[in-house]
C-alpha positions as CSV (number, residue, x, y, z in Angstrom):
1,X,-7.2,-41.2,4.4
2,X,-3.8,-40.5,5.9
3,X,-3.7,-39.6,9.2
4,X,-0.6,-37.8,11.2
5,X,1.8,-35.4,10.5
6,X,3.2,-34.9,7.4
7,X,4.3,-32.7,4.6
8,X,5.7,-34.8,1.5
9,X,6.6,-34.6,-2.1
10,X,6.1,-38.4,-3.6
11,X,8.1,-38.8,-7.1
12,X,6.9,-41.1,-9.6
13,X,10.2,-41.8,-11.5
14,X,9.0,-44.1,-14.1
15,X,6.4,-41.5,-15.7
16,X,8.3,-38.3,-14.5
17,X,5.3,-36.7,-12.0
18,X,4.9,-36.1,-8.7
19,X,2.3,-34.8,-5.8
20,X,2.7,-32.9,-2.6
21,X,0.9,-33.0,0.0
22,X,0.2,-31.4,3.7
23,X,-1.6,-32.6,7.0
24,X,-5.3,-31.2,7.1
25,X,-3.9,-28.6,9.8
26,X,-0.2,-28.1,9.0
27,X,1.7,-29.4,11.8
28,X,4.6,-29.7,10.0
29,X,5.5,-26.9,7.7
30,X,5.8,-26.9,3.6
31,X,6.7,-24.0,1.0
32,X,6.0,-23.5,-2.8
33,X,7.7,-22.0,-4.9
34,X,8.2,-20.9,-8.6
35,X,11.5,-20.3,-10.8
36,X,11.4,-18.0,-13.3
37,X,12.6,-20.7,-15.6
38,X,9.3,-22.2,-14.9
39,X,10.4,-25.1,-12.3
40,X,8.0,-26.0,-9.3
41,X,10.3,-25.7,-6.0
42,X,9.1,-27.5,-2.6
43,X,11.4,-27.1,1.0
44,X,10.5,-27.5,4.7
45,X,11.5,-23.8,4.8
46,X,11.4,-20.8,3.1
47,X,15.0,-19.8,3.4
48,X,15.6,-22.8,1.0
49,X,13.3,-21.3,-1.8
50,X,14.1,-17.5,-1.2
51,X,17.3,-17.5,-3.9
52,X,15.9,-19.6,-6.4
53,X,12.3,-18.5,-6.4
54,X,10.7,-15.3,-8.2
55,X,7.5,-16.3,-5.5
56,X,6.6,-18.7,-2.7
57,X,3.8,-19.6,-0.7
58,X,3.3,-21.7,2.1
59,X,1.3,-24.4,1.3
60,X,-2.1,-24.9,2.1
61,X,-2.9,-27.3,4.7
62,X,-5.0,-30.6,3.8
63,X,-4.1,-29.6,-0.2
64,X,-2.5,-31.8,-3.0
65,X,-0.4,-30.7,-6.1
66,X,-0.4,-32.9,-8.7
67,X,2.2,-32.2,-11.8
68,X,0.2,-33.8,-14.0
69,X,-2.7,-31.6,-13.5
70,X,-0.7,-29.2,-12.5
71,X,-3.5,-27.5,-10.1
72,X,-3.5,-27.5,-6.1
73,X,-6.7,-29.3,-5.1
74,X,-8.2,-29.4,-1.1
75,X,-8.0,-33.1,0.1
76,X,-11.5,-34.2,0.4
77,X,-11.5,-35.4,4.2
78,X,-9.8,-32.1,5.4
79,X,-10.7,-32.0,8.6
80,X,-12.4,-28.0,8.1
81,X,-13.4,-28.7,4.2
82,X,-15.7,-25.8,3.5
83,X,-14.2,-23.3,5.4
84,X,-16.9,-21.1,8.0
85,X,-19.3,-21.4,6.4
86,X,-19.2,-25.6,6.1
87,X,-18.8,-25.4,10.2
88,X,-21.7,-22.3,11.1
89,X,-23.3,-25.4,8.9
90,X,-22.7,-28.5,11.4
91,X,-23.2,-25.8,14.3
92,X,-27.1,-25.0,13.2
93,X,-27.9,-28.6,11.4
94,X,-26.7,-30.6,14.2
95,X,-23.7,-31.4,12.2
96,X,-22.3,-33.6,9.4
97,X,-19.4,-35.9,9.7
98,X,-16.8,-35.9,7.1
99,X,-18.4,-38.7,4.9
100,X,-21.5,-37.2,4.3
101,X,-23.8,-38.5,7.3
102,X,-25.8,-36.8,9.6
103,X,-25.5,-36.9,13.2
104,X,-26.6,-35.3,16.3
105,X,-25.0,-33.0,18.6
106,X,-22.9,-35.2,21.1
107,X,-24.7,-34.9,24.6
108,X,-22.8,-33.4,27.7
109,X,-23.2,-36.8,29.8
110,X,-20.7,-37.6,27.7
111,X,-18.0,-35.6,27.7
112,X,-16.4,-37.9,30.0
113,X,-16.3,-40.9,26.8
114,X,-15.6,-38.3,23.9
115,X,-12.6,-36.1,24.9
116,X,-11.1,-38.3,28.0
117,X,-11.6,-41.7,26.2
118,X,-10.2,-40.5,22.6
119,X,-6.9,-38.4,24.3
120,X,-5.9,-41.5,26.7
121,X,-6.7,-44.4,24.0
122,X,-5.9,-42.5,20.9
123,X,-4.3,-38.7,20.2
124,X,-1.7,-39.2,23.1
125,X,-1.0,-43.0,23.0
126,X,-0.5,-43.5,19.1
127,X,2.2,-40.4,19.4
128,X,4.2,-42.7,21.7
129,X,5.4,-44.7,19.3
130,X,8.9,-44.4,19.3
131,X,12.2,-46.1,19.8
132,X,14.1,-42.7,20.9
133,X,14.7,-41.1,24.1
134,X,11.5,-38.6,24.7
135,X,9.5,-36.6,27.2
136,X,6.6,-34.3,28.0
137,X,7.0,-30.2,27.3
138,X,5.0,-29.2,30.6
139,X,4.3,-25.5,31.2
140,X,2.2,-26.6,33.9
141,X,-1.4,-25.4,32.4
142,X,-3.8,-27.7,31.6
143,X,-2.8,-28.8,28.0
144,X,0.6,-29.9,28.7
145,X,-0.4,-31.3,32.2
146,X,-3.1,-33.8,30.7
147,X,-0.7,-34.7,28.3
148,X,1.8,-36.1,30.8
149,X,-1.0,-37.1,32.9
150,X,-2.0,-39.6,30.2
151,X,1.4,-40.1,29.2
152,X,2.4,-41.2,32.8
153,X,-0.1,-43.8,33.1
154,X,1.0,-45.0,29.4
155,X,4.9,-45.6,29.9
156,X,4.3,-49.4,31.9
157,X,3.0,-50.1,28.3
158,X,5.7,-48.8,25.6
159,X,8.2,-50.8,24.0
160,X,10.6,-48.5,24.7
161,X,10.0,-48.3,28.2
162,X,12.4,-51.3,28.3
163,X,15.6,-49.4,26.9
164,X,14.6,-46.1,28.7
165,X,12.5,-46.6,31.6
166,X,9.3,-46.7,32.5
167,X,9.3,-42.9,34.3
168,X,8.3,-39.9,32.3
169,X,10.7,-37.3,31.8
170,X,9.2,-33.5,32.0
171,X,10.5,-30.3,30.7
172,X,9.6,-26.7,31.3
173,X,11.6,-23.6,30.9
174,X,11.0,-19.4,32.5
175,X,12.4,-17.0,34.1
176,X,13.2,-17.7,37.6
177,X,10.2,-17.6,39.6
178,X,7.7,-17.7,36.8
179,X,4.4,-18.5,37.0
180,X,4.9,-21.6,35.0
181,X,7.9,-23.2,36.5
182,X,5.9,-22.9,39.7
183,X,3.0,-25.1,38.1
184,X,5.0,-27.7,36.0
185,X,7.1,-28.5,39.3
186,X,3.8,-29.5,41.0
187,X,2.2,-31.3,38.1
188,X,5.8,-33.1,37.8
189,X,5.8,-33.7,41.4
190,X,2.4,-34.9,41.2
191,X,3.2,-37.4,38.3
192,X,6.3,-38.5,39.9
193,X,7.7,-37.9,36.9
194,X,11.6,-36.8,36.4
195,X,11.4,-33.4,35.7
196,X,13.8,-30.6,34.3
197,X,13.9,-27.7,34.6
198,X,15.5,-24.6,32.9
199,X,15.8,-20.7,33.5
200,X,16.9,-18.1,31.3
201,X,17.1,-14.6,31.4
202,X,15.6,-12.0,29.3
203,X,19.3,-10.5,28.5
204,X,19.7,-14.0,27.1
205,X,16.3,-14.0,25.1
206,X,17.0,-11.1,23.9
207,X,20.2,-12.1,22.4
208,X,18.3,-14.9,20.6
209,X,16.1,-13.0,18.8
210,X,18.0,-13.0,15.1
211,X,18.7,-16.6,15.6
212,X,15.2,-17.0,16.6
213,X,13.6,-15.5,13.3
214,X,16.0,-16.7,10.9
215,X,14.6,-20.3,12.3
216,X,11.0,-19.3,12.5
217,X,10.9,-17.5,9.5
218,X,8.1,-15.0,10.5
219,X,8.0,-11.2,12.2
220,X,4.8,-12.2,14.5
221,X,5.0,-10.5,17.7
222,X,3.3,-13.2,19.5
223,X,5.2,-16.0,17.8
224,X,8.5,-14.5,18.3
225,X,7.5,-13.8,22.1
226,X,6.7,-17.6,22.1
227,X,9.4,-19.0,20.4
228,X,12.1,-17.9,21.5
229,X,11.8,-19.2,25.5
230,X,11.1,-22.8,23.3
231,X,13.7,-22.5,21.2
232,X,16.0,-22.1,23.8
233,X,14.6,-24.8,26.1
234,X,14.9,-26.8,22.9
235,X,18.3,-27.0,22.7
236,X,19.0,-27.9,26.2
237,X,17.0,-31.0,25.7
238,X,18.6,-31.9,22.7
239,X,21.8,-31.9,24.9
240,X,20.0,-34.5,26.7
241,X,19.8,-37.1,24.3
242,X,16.3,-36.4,23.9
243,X,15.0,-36.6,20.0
244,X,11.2,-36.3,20.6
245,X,8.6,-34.0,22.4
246,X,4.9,-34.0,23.1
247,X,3.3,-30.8,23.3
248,X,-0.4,-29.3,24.4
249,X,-0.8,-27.4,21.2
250,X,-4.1,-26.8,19.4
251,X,-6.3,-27.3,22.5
252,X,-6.9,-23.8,23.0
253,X,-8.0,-23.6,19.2
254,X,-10.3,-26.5,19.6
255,X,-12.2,-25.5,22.7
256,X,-12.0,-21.6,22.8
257,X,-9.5,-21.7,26.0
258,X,-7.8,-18.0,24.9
259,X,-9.0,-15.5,27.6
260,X,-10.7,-13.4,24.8
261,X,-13.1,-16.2,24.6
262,X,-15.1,-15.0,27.7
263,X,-16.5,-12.0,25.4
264,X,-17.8,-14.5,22.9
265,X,-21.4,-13.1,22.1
266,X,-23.0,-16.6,21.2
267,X,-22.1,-20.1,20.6
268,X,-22.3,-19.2,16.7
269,X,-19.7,-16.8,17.2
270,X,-17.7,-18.7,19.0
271,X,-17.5,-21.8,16.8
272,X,-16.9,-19.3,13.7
273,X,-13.9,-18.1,15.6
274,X,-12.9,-21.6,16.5
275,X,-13.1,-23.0,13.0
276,X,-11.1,-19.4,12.0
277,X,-8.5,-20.4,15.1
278,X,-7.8,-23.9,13.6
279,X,-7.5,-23.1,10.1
280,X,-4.5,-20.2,10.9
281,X,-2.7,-22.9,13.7
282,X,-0.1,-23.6,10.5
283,X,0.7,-19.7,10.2
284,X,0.8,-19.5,14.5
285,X,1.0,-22.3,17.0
286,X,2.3,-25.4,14.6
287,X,4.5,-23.2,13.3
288,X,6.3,-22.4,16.2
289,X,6.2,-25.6,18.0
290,X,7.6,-27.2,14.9
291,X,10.5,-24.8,14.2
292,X,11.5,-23.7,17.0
293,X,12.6,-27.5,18.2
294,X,13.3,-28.6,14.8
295,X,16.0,-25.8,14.8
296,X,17.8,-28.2,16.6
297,X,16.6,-31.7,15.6
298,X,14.0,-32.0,18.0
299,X,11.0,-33.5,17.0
300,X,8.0,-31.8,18.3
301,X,4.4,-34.2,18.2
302,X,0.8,-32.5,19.1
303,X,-1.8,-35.4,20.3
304,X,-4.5,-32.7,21.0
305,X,-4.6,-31.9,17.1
306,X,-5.0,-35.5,15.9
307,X,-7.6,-35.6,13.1
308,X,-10.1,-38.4,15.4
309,X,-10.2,-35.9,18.1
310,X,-10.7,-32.9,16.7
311,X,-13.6,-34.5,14.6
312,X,-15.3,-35.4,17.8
313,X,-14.9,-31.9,19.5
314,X,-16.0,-29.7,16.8
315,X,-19.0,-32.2,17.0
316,X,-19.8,-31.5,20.0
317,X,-22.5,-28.1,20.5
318,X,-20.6,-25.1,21.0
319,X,-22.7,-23.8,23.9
320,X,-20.4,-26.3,26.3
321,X,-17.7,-24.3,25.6
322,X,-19.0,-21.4,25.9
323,X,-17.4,-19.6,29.3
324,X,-20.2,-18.8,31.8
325,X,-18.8,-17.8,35.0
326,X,-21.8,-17.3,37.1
327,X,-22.5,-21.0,36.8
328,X,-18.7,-22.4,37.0
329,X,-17.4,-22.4,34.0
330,X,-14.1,-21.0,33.2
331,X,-12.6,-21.5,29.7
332,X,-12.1,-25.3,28.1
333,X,-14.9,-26.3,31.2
334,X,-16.1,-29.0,29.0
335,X,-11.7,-30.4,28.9
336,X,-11.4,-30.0,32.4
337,X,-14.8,-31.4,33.5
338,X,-13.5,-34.9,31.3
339,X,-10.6,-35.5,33.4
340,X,-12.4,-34.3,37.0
341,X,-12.0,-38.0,38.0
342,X,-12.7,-38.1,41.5
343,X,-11.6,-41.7,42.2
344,X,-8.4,-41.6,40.1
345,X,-7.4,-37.8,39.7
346,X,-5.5,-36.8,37.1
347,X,-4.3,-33.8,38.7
348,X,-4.5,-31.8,41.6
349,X,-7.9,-29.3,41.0
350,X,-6.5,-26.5,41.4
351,X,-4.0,-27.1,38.8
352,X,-7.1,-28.6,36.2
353,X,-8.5,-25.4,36.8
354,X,-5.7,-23.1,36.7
355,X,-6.3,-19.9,34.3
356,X,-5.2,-20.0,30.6
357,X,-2.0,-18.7,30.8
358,X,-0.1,-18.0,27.6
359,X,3.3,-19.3,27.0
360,X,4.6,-15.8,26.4
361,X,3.4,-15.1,29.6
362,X,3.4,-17.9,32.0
363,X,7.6,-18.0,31.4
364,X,7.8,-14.9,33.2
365,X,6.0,-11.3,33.0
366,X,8.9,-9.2,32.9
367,X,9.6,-11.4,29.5
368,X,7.0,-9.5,27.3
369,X,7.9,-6.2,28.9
370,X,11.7,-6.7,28.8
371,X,11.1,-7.2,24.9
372,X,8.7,-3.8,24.8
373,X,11.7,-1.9,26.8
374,X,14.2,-3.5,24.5
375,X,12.9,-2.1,21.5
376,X,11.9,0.8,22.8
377,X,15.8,1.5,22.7
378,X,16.1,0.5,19.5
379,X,13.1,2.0,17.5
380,X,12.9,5.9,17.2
381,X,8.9,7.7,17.3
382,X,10.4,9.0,14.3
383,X,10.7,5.4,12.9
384,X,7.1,4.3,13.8
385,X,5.6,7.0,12.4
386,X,6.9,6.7,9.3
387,X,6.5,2.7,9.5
388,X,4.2,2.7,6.4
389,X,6.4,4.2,3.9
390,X,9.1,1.7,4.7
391,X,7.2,-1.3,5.4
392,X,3.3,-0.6,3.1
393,X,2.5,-3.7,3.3
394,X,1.5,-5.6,7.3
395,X,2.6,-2.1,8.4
396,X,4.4,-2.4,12.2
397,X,1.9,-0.1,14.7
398,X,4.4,-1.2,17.7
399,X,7.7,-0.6,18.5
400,X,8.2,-3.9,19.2
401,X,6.7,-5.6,15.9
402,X,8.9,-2.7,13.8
403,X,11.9,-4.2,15.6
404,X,11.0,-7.8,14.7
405,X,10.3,-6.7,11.0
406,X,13.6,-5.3,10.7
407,X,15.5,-8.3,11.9
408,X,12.9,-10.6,9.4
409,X,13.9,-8.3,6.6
410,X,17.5,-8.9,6.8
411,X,17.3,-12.3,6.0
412,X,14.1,-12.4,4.0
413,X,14.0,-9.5,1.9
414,X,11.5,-10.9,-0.6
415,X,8.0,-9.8,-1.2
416,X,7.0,-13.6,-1.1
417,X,8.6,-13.7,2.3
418,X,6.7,-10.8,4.0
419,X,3.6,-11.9,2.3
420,X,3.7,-15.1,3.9
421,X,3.3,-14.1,7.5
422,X,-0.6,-13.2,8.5
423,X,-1.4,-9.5,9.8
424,X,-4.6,-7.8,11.5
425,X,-5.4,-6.4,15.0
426,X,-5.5,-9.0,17.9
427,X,-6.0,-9.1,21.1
428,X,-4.7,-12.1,23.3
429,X,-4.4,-14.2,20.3
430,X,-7.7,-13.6,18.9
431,X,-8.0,-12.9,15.5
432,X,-9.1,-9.4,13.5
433,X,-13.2,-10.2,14.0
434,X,-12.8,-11.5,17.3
435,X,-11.5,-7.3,18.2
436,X,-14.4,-6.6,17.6
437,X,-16.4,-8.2,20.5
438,X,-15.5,-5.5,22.9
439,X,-14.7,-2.2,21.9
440,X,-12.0,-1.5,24.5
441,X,-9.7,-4.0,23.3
442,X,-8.7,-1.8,20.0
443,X,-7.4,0.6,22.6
444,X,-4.9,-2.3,24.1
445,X,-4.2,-4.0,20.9
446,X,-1.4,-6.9,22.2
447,X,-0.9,-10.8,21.7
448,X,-0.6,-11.4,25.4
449,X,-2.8,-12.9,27.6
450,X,-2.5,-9.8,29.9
451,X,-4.3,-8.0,27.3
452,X,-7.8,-9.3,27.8
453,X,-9.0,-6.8,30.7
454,X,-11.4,-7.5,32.9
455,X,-10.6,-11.6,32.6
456,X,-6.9,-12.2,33.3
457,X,-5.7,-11.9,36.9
458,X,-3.1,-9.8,36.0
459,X,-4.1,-7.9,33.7
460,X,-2.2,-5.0,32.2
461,X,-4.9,-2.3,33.6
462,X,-4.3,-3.9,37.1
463,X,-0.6,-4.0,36.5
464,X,-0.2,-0.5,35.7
465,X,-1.8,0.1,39.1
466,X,1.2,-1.9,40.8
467,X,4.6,-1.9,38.4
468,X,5.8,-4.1,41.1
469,X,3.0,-6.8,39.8
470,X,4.6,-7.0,36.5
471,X,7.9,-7.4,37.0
472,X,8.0,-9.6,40.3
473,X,8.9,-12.7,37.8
């Protein structure tokens, strides 16, 4: 029955036992491991386990260890218990909750009540309890901006509004010019809220990049491309004062907002991919949100993947989520449609219907392909074609990941290390059976946004077209 973010080890001193236990999605990350002497090991991160430990694993979201028993068991109220199968289930039977009783699919009319009602009263408000300096990580898209939204209209009410003011602060960091500074500027404008903002270059992200994956502990293209803009921006507001951080992550997961959901060939298909999405957010999205600030004691909290509110939206039939755009809707409709308040916007429309813009990408284009040049340099053809026979297993097909897998290496040289980052073909973030909805994605197999032809504005195909398009950021 807990509810939050946690990952804990609880020692019972009197009868020599203990458990350990994860959040149902893995917001916060957790490692196992085993000595060769036979000991149980348990750390934060996997650096702490990699000298003492034959093998590690990260642990499973939602799970329990018990010494006594010995045996990891799957909390019972996990939020996805069952796995696809348990949530193709609630998609064709109208849906289960996670006590057993039936229920219908929630109706459209009231969208309005189940994702603005919940977010406002709820997932963003409860997160706001604090006695610590804190703020709002605003890209300017729609996640981050409804977070601040609601958070703007909540700080009149906090206790702590009376030691540190009652006006939100805002951060956002890119390369100059970048779509998302543009955006978050606005929304913070918008807000009234006091906003701050920070550049970098991609000399300077570069030179992060070891840093970057000894923190993060994984060789992920799209992580890494991610992180390291965050981890940057991270410290700066740590130089602030600031301890604590809401973030929009998890949305996207929830309501099928990645670009690559506009190939989706049926509501079934897309839930299955959303209930996939969720289930991986500990090995992705949580995992970089979590490390990249906690690599420098920033505390990082995610209202959008509270346990209430992603019960309600996975309630909710998948065909509202589905993207039509003959009849309106662009991705997350059904999210942006709940906070179209015409009385008492939110935020400016075009902004609550801005395109999904990855983080990767919204900090600047010329990011990603500053990072593709920049390992160009350093990986020979030579080197990726004979990627298999030095790395066999999650074998590099990029430049780019080879590079990253190289740095990862050097400080986690393990078996148990490599096997703990996920692999597979993806396109903008989708996952392996997701490829396969069109077949010209496996000819542009990349993690960014840009990657989804045919649906992003500036899509690589159209880029190539105009070079000047792609590195105008």
């Amino acid at each position: 029955m807990l509810d939050g973010m946690f990952s804990f080890v609880l020692l019972d001193t009197r009868n020599k036992t203990f458990i350990a236990a994860r959040d149902a999605i893995g917001i916060t990350p957790l490692y196992m491991g085993w000595g060769l002497d036979g000991s149980v090991w348990f750390a934060s991160e996997m650096k702490a386990l990699s000298d003492d430990c034959e093998r590690f694993v990260s642990f499973l979201p939602g799970h329990i260890y018990s010494s006594k028993e010995g045996i990891l068991t799957m909390d019972a109220v996990s939020m996805l218990e069952g796995g696809d199968s348990m949530c193709m289930q609630e998609v064709l039977e109208g849906g289960t909750t996670h006590h057993g009783i039936r229920k219908k699919y929630l109706r459209p009319h009231m969208i309005h009540y189940i994702y603005g009602r919940p977010l406002r009263r709820q997932a963003v408000t409860k997160r706001l309890m604090t006695d610590v300096p804190f703020g709002v990580l605003l890209s300017g898209g729609l996640d981050s901006s409804l977070v601040a939204a609601v958070a703007s209209r909540k700080m009149a009410e906090l206790a702590a509004a009376c030691q540190w003011g009652t006006q939100l602060h805002t951060f956002c960091v890119g390369l100059k010019g970048s779509p998302d500074l543009r955006a978050a500027r606005e929304v913070a404008d918008y807000l009234h809220t006091r906003h701050h903002e920070f550049h970098f270059t991609v000399q300077e992200g570069i030179d992060a990049l070891e840093e970057v994956i000894y923190h993060i502990e994984t060789y992920d293209v799209t992580t890494i491309r991610a992180s390291t803009p965050m981890f940057l921006m991270s410290r700066k507001i740590k130089s602030l004062g600031v301890k604590m951080v809401l973030s929009g992550e998890g949305s996207d997961e929830i309501f099928g907002g990645y670009l690559y959901f506009h190939k989706a060939p049926n509501k079934e298909e897309l839930h299955k991919e959303t209930c996939r999405k969720i289930k991986a957010l500990h090995l992705y999205d949580c995992l970089r949100a979590n490390k990249s600030t906690s690599a420098w004691g920033l505390e990082a909290r995610v209202p959008f993947l509270d346990k209430e509110f992603i019960n309600v939206a996975m309630s909710i039939d998948p065909e509202w989520k589905m993207i039509r755009p003959n009849i309106g809707r662009i991705e997350k409709w059904i999210l942006r449609n709940a906070f179209d308040d015409e009385k008492n916007p939110y935020l400016p429309k075009h902004i609550l219907y801005r395109q999904k813009e990855q983080f990767s990408d919204g900090v600047g284009y010329s990011w990603i392909d500053g990072l593709k040049d920049h390992a160009n340099n350093q990986v020979t053809d030579a080197m990726l074609v004979n990627a298999s026979f030095v790395y066999p297993e999650n074998t590099p097909t990029t430049k780019e990941a080879y590079y990253y897998r190289t740095i990862f290496e050097k400080f986690f040289p393990k078996n148990a290390a490599r096997a703990t980052v996920p692999g597979g073909p993806s396109v903008a973030c989708s996952t392996a059976t997701a490829v396969e909805w069109d077949a010209a994605w496996s000819k542009n197999l990349d993690p960014s946004g840009r990657a989804a032809i045919g649906v992003h504005d500036a899509a690589y195909e159209d880029a190539a077209k105009t070079p000047s398009a792609m590195n105008g950021a």
